[in-house]
mmCIF file as Biopython writes it, N, C-alpha, C and O atoms, coordinates in Angstrom:
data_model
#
loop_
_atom_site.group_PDB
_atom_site.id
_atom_site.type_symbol
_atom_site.label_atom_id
_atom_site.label_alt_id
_atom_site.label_comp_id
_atom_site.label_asym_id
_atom_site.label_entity_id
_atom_site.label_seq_id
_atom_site.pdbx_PDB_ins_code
_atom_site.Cartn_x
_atom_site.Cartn_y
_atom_site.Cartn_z
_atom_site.occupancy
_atom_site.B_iso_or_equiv
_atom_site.auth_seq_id
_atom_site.auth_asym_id
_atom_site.pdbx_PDB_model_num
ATOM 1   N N  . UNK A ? 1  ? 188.926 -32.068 196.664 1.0 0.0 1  A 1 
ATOM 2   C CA . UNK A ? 1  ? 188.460 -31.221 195.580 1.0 0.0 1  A 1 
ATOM 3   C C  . UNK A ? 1  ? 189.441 -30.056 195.389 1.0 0.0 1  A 1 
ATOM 4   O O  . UNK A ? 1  ? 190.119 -29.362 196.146 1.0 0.0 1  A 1 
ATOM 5   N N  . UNK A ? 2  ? 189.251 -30.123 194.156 1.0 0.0 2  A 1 
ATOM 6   C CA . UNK A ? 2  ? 190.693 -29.037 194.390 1.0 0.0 2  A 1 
ATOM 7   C C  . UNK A ? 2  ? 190.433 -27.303 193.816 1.0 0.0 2  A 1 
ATOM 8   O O  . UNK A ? 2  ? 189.419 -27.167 193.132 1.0 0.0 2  A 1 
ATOM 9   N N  . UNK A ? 3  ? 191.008 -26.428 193.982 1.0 0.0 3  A 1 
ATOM 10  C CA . UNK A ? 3  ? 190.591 -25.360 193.764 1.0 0.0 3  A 1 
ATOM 11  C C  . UNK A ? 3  ? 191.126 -24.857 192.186 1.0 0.0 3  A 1 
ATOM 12  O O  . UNK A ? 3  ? 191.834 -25.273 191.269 1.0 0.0 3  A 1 
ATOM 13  N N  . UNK A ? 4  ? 190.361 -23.787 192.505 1.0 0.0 4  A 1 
ATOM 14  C CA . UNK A ? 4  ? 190.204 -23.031 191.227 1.0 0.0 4  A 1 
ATOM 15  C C  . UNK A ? 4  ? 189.898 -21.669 191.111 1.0 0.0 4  A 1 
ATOM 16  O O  . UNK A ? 4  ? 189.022 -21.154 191.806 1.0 0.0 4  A 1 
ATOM 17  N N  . UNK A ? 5  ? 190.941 -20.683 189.797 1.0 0.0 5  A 1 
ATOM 18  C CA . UNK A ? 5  ? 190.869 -19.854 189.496 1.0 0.0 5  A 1 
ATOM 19  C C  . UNK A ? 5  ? 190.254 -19.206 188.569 1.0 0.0 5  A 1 
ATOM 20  O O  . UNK A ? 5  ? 190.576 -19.356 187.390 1.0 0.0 5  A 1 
ATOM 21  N N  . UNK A ? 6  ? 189.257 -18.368 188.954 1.0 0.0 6  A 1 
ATOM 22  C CA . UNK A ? 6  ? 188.351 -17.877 187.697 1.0 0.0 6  A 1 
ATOM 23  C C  . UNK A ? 6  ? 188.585 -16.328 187.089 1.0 0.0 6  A 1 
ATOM 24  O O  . UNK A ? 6  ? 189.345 -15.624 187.754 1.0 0.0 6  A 1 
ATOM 25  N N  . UNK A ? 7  ? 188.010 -15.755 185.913 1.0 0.0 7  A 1 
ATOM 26  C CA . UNK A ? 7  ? 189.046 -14.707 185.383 1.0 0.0 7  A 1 
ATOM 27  C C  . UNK A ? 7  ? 188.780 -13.258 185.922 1.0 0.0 7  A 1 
ATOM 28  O O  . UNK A ? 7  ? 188.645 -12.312 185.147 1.0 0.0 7  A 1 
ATOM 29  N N  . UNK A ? 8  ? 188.706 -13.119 187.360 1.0 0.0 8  A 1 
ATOM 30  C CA . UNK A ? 8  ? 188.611 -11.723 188.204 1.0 0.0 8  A 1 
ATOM 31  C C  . UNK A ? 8  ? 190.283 -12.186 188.447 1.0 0.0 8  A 1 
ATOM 32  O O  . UNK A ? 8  ? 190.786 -11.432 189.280 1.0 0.0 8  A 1 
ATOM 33  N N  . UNK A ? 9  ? 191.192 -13.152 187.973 1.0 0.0 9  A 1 
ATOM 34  C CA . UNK A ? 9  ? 192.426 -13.018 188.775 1.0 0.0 9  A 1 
ATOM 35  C C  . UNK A ? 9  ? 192.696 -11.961 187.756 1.0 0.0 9  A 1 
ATOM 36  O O  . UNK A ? 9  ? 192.283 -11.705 186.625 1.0 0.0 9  A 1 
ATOM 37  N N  . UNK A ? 10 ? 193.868 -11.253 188.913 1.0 0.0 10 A 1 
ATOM 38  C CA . UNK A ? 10 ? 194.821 -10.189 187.664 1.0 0.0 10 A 1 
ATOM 39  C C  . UNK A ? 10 ? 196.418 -10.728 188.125 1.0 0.0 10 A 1 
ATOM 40  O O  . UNK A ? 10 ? 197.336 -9.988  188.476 1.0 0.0 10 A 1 
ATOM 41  N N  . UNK A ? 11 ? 196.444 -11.623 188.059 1.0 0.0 11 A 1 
ATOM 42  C CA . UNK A ? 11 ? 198.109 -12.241 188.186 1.0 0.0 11 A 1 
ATOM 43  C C  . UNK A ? 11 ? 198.617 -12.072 189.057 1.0 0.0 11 A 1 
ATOM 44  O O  . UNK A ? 11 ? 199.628 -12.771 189.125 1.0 0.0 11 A 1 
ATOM 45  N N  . UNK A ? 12 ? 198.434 -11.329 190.037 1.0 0.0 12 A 1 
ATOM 46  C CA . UNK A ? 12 ? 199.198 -10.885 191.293 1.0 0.0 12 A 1 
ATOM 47  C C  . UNK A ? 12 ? 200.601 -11.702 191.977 1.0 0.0 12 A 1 
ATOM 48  O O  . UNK A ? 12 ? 201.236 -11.131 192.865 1.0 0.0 12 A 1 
ATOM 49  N N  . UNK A ? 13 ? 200.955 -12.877 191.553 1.0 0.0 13 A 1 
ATOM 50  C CA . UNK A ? 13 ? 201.605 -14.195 192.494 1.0 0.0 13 A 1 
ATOM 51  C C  . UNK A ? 13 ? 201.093 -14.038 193.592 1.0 0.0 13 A 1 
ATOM 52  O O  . UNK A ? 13 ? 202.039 -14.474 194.249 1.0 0.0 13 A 1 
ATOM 53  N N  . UNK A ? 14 ? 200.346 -13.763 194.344 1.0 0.0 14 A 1 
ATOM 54  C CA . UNK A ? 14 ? 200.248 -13.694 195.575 1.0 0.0 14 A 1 
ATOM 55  C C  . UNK A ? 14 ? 199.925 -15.475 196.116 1.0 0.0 14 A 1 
ATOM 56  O O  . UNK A ? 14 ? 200.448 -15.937 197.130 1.0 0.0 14 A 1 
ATOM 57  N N  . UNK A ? 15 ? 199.215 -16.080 195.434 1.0 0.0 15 A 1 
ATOM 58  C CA . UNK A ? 15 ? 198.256 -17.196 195.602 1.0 0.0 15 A 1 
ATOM 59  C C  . UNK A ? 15 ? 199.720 -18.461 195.345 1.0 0.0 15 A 1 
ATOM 60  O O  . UNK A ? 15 ? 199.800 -19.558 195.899 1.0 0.0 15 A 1 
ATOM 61  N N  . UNK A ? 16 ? 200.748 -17.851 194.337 1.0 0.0 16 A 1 
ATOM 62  C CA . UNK A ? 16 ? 201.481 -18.872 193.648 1.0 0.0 16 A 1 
ATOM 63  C C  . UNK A ? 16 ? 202.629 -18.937 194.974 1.0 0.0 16 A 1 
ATOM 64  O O  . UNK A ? 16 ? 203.346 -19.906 195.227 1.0 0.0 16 A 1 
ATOM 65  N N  . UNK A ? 17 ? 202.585 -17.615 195.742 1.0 0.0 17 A 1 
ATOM 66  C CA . UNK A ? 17 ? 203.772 -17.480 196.959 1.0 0.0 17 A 1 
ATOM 67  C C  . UNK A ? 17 ? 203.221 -18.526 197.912 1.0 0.0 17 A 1 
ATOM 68  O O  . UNK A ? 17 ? 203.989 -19.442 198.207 1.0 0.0 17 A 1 
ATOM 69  N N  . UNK A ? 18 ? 202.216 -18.525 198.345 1.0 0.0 18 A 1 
ATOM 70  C CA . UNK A ? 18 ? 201.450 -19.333 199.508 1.0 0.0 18 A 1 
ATOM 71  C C  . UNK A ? 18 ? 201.419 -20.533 198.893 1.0 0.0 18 A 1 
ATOM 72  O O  . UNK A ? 18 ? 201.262 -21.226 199.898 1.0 0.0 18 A 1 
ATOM 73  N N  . UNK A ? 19 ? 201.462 -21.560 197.698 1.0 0.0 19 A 1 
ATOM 74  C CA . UNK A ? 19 ? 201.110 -22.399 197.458 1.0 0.0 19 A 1 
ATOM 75  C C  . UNK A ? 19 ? 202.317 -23.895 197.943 1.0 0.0 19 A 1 
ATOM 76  O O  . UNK A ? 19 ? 203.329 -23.980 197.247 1.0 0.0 19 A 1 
ATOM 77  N N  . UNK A ? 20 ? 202.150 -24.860 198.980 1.0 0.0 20 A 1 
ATOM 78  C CA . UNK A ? 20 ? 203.251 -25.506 199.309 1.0 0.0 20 A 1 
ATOM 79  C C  . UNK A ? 20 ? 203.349 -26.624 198.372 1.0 0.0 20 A 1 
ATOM 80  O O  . UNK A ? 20 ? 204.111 -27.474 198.834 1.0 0.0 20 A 1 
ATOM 81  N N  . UNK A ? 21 ? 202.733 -27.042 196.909 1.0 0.0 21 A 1 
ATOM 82  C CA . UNK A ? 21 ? 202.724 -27.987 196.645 1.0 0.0 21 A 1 
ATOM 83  C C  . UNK A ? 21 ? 203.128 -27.469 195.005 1.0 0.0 21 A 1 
ATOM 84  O O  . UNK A ? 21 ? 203.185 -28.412 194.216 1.0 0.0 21 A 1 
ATOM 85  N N  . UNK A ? 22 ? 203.394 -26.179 194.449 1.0 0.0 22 A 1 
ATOM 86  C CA . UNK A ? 22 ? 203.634 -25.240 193.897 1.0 0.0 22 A 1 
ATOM 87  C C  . UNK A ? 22 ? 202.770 -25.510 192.527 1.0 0.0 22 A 1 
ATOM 88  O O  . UNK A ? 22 ? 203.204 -25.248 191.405 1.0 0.0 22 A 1 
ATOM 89  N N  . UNK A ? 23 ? 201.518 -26.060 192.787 1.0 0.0 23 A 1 
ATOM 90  C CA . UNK A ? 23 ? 200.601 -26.458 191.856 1.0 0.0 23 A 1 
ATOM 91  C C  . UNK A ? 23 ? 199.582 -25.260 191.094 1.0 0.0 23 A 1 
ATOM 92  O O  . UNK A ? 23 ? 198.500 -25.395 190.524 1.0 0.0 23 A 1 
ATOM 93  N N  . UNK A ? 24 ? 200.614 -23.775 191.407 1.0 0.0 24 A 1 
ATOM 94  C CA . UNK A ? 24 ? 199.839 -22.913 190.345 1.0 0.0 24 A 1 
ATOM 95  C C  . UNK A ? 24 ? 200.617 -22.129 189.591 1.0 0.0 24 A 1 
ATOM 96  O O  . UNK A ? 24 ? 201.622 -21.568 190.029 1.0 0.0 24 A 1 
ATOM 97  N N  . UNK A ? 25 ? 200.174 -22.035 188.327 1.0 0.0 25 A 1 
ATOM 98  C CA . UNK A ? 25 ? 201.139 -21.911 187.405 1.0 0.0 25 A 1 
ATOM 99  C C  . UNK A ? 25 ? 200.917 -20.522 186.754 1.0 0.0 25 A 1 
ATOM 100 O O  . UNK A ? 25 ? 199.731 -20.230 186.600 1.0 0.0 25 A 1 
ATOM 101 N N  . UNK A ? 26 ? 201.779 -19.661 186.366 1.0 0.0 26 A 1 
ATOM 102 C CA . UNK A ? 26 ? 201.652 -18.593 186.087 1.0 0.0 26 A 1 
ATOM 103 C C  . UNK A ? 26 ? 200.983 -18.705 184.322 1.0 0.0 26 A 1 
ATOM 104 O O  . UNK A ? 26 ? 200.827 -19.732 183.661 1.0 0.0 26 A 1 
ATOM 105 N N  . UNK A ? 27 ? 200.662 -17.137 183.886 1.0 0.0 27 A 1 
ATOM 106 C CA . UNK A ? 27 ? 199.878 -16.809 182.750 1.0 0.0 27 A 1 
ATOM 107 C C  . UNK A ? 27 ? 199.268 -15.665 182.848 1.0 0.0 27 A 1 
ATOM 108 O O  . UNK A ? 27 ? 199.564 -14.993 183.836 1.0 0.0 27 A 1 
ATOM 109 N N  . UNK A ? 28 ? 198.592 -15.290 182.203 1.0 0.0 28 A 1 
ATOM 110 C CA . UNK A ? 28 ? 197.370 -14.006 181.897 1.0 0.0 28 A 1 
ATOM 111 C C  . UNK A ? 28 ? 196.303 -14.079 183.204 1.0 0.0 28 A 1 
ATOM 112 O O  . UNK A ? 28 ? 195.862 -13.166 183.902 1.0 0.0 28 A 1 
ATOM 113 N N  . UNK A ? 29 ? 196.080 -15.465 183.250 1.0 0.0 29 A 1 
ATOM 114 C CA . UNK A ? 29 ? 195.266 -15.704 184.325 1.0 0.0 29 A 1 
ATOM 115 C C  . UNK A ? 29 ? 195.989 -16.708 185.087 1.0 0.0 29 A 1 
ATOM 116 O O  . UNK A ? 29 ? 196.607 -17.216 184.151 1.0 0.0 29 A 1 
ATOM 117 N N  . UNK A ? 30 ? 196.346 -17.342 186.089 1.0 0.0 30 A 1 
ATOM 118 C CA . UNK A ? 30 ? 197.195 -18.375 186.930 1.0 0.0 30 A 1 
ATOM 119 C C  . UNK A ? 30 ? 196.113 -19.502 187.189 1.0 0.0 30 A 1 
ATOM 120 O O  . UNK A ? 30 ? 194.981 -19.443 187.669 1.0 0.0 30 A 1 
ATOM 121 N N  . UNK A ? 31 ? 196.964 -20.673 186.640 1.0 0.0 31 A 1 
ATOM 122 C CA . UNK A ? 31 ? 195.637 -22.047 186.789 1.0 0.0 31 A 1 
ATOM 123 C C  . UNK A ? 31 ? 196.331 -22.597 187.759 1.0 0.0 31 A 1 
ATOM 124 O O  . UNK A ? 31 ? 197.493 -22.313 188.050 1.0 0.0 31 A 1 
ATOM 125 N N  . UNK A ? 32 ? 195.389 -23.684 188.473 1.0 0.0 32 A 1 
ATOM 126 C CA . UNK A ? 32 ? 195.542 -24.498 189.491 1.0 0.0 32 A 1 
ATOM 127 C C  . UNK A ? 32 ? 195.854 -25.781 189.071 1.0 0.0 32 A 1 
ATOM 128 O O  . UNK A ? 32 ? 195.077 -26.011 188.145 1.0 0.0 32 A 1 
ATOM 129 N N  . UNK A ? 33 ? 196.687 -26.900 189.278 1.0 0.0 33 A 1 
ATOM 130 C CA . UNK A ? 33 ? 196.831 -27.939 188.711 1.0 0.0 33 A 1 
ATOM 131 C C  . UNK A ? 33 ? 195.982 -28.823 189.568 1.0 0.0 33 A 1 
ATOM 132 O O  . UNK A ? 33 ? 196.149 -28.719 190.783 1.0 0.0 33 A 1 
ATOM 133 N N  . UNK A ? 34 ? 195.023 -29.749 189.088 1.0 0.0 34 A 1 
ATOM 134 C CA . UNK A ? 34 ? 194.132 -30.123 190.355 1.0 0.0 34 A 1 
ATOM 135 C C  . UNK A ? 34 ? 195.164 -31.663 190.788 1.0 0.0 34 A 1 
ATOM 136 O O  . UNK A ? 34 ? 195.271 -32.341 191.810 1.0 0.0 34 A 1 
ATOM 137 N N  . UNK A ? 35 ? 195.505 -31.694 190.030 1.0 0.0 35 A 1 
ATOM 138 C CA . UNK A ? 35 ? 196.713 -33.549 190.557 1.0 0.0 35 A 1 
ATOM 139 C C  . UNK A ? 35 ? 197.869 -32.391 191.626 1.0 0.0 35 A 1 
ATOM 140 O O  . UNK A ? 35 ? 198.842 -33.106 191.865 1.0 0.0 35 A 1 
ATOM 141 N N  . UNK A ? 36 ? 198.041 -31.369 192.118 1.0 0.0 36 A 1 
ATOM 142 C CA . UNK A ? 36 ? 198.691 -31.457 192.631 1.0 0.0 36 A 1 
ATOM 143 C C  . UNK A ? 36 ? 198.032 -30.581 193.921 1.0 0.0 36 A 1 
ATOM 144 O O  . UNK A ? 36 ? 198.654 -30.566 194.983 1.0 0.0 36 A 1 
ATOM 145 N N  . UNK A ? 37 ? 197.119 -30.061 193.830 1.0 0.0 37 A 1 
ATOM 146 C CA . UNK A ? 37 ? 196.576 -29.214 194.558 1.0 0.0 37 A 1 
ATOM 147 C C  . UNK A ? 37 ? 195.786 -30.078 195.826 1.0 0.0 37 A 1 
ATOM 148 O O  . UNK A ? 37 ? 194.885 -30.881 195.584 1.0 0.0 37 A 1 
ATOM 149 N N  . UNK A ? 38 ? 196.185 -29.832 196.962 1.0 0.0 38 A 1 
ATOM 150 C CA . UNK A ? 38 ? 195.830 -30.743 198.258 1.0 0.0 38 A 1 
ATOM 151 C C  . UNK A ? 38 ? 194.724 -29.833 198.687 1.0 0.0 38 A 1 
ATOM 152 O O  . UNK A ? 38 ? 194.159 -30.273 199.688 1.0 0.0 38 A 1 
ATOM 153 N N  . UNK A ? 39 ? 194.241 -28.717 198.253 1.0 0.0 39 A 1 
ATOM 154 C CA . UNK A ? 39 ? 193.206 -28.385 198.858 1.0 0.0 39 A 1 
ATOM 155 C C  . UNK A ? 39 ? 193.240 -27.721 200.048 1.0 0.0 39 A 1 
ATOM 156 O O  . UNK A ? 39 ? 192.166 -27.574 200.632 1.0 0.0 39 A 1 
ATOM 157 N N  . UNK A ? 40 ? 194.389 -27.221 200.611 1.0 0.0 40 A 1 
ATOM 158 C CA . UNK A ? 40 ? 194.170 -26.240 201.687 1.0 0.0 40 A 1 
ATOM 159 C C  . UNK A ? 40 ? 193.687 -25.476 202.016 1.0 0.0 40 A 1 
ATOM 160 O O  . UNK A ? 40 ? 193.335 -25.262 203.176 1.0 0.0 40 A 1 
ATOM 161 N N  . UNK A ? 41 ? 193.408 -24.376 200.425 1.0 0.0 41 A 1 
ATOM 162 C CA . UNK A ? 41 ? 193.090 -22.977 200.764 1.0 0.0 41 A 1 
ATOM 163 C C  . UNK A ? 41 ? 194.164 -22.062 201.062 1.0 0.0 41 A 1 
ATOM 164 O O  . UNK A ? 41 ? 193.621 -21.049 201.502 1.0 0.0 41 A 1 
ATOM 165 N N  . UNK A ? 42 ? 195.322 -21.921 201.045 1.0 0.0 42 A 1 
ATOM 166 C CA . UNK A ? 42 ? 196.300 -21.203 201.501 1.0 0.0 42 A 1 
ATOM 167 C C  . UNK A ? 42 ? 196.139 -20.018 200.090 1.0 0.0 42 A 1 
ATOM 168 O O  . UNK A ? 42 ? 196.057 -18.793 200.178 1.0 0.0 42 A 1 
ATOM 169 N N  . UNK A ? 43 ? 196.133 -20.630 199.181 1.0 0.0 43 A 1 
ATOM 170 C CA . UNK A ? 43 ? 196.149 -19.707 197.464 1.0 0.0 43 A 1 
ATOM 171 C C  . UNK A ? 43 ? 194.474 -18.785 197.961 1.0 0.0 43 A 1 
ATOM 172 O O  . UNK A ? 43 ? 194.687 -17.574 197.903 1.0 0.0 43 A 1 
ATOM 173 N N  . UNK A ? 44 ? 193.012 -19.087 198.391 1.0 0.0 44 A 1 
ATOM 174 C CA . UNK A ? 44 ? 192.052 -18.729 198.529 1.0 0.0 44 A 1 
ATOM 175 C C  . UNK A ? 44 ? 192.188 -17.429 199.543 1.0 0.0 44 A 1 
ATOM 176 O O  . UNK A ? 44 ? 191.704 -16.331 199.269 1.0 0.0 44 A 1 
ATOM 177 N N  . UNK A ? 45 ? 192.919 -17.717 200.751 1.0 0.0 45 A 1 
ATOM 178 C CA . UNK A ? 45 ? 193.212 -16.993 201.956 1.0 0.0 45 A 1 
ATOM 179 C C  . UNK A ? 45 ? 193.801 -15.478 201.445 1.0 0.0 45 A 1 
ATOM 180 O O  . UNK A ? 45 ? 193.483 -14.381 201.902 1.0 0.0 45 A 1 
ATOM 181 N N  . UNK A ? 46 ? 194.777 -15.780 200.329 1.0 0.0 46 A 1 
ATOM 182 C CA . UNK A ? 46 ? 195.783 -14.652 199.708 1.0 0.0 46 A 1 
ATOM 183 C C  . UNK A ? 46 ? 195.039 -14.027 199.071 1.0 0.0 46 A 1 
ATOM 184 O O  . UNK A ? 46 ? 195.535 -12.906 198.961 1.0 0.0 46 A 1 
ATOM 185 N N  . UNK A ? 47 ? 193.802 -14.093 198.396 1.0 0.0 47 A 1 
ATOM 186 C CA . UNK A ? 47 ? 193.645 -13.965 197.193 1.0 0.0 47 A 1 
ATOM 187 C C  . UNK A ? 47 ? 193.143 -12.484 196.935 1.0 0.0 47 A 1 
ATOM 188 O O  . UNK A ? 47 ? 191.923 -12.334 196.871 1.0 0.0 47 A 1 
ATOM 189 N N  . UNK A ? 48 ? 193.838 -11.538 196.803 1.0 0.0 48 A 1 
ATOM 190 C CA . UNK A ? 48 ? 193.015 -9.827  196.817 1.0 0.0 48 A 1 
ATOM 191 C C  . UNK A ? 48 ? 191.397 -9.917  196.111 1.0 0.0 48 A 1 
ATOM 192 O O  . UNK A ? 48 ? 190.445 -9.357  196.654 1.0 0.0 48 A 1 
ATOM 193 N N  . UNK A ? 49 ? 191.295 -10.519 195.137 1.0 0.0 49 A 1 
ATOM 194 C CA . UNK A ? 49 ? 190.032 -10.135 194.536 1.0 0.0 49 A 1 
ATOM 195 C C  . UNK A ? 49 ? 188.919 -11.383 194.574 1.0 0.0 49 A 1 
ATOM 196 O O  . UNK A ? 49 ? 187.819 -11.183 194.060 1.0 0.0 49 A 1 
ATOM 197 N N  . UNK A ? 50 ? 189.128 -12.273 194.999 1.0 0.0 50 A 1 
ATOM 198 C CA . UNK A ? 50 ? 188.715 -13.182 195.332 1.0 0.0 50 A 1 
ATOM 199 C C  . UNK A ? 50 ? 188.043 -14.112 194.686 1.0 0.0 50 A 1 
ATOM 200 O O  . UNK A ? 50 ? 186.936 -14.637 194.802 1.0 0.0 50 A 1 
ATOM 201 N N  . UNK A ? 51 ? 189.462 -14.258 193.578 1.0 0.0 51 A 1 
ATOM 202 C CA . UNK A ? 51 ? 188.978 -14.883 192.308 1.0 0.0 51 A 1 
ATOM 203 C C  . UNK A ? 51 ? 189.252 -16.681 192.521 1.0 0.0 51 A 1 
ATOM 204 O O  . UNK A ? 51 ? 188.879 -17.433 191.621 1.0 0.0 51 A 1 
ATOM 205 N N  . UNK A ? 52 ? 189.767 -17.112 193.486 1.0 0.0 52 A 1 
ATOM 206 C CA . UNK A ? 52 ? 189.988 -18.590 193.640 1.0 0.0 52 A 1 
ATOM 207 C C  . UNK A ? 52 ? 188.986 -19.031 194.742 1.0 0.0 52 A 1 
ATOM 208 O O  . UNK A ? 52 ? 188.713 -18.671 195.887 1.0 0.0 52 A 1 
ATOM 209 N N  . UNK A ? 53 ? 188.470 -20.191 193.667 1.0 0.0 53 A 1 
ATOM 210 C CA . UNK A ? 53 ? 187.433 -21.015 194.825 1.0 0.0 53 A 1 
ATOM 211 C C  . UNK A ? 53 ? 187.398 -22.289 194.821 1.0 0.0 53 A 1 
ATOM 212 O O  . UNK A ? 53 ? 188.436 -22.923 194.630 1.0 0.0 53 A 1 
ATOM 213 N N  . UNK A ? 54 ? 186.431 -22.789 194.989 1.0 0.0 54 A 1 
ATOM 214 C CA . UNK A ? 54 ? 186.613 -24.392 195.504 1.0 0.0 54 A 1 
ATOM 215 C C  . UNK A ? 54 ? 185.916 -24.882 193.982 1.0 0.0 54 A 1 
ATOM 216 O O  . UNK A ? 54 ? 184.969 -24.164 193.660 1.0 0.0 54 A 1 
ATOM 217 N N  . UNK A ? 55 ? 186.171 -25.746 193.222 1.0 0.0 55 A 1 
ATOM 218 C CA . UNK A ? 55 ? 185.661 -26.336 192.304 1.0 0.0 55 A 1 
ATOM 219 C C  . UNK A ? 55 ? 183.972 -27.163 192.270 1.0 0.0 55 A 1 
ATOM 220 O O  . UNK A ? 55 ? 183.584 -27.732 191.250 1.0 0.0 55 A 1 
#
């Protein structure tokens, strides 16, 4: 299942630095690509406001 960003993000890259499969993509808000996203949690772990969760 793959994760997801909802709109408390404020862009930070923080989530896009940690990501090893580089399945999040920048914008206003940063989306998760779910075909590439393995689901670690590494982007969730980073996340200051704790706007990425599990789908």
């Amino acid at each position: 299942m793959a994760h997801k960003i909802s709109e408390e993000c404020i862009a930070c890259g923080a989530c896009a630095d940690q990501c090893p499969t580089e399945a999040i993509s920048e914008g206003d808000i940063y989306k998760i690509d779910p075909e590439l996203c393995i689901d670690c949690g590494a982007c969730e772990d980073v996340c200051p406001t704790g706007a990425i969760s599990e789908e």
